[in-house]
DRENVEX-580052 format. One record per residue: residue number from 1; residue in one letter; chain; x, y, z of N, C-alpha, C, O, CB in turn. Coordinates in steps of 0.1 Angstrom, whole numbers, plus 5000, padded with zeros to 4 digits. Glycine has a CB too. Layout:
N
+-----+------+-------+------+------+------+------+------+------+------+------+------+------+------+------+------+------+------+
!  nr ! rest ! kette !  n_u !  n_v !  n_w ! ca_u ! ca_v ! ca_w !  c_u !  c_v !  c_w !  o_u !  o_v !  o_w ! cb_u ! cb_v ! cb_w !
+-----+------+-------+------+------+------+------+------+------+------+------+------+------+------+------+------+------+------+
! NUM !    A !     A !    X !    Y !    Z !    X !    Y !    Z !    X !    Y !    Z !    X !    Y !    Z !    X !    Y !    Z !
...
+-----+------+-------+------+------+------+------+------+------+------+------+------+------+------+------+------+------+------+
END
This chain:
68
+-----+------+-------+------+------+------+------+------+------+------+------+------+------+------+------+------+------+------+
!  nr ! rest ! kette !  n_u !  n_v !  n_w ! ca_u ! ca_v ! ca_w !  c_u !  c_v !  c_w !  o_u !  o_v !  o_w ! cb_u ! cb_v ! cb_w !
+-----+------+-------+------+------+------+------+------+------+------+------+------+------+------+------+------+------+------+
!   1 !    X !     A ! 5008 ! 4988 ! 5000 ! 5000 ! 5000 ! 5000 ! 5009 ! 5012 ! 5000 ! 5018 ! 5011 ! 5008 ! 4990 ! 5000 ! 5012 !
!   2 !    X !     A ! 5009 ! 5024 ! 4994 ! 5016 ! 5032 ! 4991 ! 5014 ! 5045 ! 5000 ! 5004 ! 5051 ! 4998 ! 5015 ! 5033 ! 4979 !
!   3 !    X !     A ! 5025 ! 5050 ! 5010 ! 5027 ! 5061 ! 5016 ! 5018 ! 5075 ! 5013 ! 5019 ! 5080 ! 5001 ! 5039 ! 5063 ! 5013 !
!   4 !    X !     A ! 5013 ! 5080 ! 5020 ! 5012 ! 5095 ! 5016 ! 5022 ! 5101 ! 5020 ! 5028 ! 5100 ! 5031 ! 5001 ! 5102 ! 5020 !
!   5 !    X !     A ! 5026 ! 5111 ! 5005 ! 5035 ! 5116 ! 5006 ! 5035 ! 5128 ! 5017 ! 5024 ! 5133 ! 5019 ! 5038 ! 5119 ! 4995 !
!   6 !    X !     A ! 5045 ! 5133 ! 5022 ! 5044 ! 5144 ! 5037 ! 5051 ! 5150 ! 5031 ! 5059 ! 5142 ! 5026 ! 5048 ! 5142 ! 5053 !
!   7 !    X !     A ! 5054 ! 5161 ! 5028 ! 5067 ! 5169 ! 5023 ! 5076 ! 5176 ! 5034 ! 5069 ! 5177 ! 5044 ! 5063 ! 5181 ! 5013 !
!   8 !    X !     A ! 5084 ! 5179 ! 5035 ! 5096 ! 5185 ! 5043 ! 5094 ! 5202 ! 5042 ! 5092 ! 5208 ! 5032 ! 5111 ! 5180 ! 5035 !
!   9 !    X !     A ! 5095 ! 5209 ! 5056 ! 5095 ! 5225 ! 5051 ! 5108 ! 5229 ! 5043 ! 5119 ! 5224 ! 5044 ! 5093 ! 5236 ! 5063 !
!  10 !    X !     A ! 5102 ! 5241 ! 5034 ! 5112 ! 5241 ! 5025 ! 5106 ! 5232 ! 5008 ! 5106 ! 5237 ! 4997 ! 5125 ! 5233 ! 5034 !
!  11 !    X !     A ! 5103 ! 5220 ! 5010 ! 5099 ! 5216 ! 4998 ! 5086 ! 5217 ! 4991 ! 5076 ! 5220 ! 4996 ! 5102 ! 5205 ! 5000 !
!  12 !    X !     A ! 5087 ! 5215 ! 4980 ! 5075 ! 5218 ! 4967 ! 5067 ! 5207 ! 4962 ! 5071 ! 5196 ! 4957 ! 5081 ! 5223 ! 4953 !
!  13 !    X !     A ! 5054 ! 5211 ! 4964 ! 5042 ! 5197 ! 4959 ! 5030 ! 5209 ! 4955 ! 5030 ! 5221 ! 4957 ! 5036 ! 5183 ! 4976 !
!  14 !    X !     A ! 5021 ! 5199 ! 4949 ! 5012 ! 5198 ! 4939 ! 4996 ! 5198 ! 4946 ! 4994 ! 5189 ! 4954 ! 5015 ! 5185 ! 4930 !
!  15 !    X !     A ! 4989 ! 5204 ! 4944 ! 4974 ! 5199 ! 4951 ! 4965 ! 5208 ! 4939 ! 4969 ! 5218 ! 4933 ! 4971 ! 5207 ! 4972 !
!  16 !    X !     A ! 4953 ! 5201 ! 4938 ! 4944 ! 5207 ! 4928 ! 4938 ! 5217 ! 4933 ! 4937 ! 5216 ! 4945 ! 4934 ! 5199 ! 4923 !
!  17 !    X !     A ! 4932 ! 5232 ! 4928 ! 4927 ! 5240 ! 4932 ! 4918 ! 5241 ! 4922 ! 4923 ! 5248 ! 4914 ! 4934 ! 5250 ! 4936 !
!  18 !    X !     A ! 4907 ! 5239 ! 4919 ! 4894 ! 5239 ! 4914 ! 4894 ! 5231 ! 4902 ! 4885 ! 5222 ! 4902 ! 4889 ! 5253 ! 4912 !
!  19 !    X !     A ! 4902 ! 5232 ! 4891 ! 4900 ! 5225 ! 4875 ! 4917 ! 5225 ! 4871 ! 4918 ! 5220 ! 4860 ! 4889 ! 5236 ! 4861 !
!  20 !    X !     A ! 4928 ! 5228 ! 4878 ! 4939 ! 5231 ! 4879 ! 4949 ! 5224 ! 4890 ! 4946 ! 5218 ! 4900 ! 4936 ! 5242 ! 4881 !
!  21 !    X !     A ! 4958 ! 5225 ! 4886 ! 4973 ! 5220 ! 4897 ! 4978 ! 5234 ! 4899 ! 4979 ! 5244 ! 4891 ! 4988 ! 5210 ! 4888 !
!  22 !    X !     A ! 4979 ! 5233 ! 4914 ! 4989 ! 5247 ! 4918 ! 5000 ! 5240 ! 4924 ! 4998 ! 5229 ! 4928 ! 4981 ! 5259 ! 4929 !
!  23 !    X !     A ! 5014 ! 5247 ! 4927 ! 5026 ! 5242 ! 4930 ! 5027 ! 5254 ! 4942 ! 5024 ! 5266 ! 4941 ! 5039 ! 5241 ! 4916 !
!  24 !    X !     A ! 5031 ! 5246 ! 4953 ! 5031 ! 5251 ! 4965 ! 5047 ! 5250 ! 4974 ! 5054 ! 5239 ! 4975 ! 5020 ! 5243 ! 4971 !
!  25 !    X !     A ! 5050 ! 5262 ! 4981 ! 5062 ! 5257 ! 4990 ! 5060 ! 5253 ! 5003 ! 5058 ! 5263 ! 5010 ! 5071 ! 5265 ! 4992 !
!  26 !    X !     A ! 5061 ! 5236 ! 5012 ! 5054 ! 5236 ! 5023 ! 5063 ! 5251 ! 5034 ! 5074 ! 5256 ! 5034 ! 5055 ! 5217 ! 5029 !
!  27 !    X !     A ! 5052 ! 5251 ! 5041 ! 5058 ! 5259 ! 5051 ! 5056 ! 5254 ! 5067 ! 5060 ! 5261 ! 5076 ! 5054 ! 5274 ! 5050 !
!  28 !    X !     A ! 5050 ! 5242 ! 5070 ! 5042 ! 5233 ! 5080 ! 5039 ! 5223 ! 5082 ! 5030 ! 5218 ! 5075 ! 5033 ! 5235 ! 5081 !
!  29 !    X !     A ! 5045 ! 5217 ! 5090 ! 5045 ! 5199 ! 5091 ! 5040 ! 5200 ! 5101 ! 5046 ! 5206 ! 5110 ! 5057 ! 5188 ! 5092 !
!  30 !    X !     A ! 5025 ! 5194 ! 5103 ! 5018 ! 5189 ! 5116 ! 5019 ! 5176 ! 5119 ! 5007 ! 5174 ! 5123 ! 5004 ! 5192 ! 5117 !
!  31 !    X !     A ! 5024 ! 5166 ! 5119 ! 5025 ! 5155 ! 5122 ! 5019 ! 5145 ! 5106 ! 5029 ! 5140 ! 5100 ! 5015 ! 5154 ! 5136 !
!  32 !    X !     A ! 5011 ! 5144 ! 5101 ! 5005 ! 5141 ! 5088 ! 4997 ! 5151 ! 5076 ! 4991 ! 5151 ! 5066 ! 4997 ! 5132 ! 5091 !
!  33 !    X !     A ! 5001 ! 5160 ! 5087 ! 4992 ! 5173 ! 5080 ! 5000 ! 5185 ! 5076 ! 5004 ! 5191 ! 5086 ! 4980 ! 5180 ! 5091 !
!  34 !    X !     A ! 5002 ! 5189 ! 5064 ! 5012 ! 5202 ! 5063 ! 5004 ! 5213 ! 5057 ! 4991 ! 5213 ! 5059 ! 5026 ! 5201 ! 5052 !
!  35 !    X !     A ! 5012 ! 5222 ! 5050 ! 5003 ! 5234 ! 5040 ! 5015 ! 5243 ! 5037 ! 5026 ! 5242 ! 5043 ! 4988 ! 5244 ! 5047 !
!  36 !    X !     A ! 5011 ! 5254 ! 5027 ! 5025 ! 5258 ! 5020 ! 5017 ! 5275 ! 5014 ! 5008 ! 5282 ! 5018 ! 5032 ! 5243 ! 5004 !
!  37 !    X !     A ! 5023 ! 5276 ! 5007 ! 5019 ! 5288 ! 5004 ! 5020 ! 5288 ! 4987 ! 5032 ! 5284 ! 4984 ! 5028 ! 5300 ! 5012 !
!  38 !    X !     A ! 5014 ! 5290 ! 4977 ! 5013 ! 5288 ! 4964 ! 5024 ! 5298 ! 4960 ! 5026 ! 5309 ! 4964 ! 4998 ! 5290 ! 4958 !
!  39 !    X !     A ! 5030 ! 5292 ! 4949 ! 5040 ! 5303 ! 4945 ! 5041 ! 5303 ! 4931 ! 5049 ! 5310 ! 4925 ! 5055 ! 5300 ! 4952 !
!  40 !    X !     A ! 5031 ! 5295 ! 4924 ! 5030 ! 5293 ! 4909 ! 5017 ! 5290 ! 4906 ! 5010 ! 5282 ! 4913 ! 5038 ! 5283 ! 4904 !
!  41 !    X !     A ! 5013 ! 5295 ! 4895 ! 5000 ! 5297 ! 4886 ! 4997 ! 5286 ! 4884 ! 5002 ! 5278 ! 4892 ! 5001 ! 5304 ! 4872 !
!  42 !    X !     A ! 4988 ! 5280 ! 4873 ! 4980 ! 5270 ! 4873 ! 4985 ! 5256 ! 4864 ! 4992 ! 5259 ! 4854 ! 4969 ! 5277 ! 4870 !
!  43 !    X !     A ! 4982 ! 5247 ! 4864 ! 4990 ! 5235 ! 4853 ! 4981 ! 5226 ! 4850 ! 4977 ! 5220 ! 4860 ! 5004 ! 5226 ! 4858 !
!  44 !    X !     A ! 4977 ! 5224 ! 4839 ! 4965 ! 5216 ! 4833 ! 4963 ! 5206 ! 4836 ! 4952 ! 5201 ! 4833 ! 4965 ! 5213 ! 4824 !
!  45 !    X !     A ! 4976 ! 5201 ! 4844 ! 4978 ! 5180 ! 4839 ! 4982 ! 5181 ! 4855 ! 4986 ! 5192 ! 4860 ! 4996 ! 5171 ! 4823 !
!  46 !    X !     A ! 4980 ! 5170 ! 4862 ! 4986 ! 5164 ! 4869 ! 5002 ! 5160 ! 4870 ! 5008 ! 5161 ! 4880 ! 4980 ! 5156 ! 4868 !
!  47 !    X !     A ! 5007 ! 5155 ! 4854 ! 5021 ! 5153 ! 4852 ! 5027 ! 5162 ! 4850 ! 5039 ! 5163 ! 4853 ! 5025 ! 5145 ! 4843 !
!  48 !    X !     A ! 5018 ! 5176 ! 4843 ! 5029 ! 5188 ! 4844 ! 5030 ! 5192 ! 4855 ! 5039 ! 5201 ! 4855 ! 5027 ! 5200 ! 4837 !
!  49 !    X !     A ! 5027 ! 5191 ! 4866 ! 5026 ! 5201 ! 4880 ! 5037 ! 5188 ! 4885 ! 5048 ! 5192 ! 4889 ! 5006 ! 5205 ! 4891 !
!  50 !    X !     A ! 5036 ! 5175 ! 4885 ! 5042 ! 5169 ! 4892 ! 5058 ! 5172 ! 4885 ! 5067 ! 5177 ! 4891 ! 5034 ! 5155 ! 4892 !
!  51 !    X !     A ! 5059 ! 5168 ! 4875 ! 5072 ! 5171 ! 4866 ! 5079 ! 5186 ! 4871 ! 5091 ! 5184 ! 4874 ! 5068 ! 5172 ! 4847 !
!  52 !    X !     A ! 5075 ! 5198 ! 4873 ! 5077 ! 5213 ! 4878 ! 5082 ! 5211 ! 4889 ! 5091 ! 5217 ! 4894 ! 5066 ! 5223 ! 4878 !
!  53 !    X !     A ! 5073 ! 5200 ! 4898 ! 5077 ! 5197 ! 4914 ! 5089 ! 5188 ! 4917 ! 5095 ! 5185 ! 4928 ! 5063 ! 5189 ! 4922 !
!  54 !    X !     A ! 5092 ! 5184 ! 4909 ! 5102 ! 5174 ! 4906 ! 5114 ! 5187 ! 4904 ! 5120 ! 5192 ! 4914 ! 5099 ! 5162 ! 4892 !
!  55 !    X !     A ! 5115 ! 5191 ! 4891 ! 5123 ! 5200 ! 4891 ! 5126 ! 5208 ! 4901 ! 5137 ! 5204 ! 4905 ! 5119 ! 5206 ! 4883 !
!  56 !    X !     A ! 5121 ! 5219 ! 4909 ! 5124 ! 5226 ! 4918 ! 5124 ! 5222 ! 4930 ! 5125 ! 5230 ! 4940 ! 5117 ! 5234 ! 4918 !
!  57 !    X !     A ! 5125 ! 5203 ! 4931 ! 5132 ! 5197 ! 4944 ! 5140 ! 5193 ! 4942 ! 5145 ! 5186 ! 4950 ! 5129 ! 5189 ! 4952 !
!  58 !    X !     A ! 5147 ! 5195 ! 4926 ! 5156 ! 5186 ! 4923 ! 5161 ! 5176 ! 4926 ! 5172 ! 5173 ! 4930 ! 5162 ! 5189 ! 4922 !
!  59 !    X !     A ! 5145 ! 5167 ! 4921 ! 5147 ! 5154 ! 4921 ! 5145 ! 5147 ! 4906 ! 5139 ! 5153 ! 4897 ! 5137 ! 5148 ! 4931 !
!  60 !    X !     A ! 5150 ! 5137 ! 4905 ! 5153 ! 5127 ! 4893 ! 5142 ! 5131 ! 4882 ! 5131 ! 5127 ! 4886 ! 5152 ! 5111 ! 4897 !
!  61 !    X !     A ! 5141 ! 5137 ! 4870 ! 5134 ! 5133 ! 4860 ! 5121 ! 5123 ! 4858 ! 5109 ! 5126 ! 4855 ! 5142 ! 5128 ! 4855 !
!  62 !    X !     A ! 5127 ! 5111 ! 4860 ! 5118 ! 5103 ! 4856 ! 5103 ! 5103 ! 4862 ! 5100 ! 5109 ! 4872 ! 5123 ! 5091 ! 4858 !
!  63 !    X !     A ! 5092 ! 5097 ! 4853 ! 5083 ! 5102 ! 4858 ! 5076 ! 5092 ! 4866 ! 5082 ! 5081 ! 4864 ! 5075 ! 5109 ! 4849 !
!  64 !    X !     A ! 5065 ! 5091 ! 4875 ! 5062 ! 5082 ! 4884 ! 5054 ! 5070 ! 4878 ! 5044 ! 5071 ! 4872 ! 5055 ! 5090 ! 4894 !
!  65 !    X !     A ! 5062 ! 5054 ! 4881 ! 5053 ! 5042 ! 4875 ! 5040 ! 5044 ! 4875 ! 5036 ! 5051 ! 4885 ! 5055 ! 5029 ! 4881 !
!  66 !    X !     A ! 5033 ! 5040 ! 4865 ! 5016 ! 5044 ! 4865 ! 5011 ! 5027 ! 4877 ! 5016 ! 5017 ! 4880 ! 5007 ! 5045 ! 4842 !
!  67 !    X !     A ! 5002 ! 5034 ! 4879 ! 4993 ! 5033 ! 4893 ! 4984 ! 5018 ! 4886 ! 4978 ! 5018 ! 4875 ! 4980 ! 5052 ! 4897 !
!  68 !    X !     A ! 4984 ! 5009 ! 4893 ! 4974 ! 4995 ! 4895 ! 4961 ! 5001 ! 4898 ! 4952 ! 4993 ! 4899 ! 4977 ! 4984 ! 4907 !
+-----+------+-------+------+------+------+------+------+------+------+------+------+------+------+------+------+------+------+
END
């Protein structure tokens, strides 16, 4: 069964905001619960917001095995 991801303060993730991906910097780790502050406009796809979040944690390229 696969982890929810928790991000680290300091680091950058993805959450939908109405029809849209927004890219966020966390600023808050509550135990399983964070939040961040949006720092970028909007991204159509799921894989583009995820791919951007990748980038600006500079982590690896590749993109995530698709889902069972």
């Amino acid at each position: 069964m696969p982890t929810k991801f928790i991000p680290k303060i300091g680091q950058y993730f993805y959450s939908m905001r109405g029809s849209v991906y927004r890219i966020y910097r966390c600023n808050r780790v509550d135990g399983s619960y964070f939040s961040g502050e949006a720092i970028e406009g909007s991204h159509a796809t799921r894989e583009a917001a995820a791919a951007r979040v990748r980038r600006l944690n500079g982590w690896s390229q590749q993109p995530d095995k698709p889902r069972m």
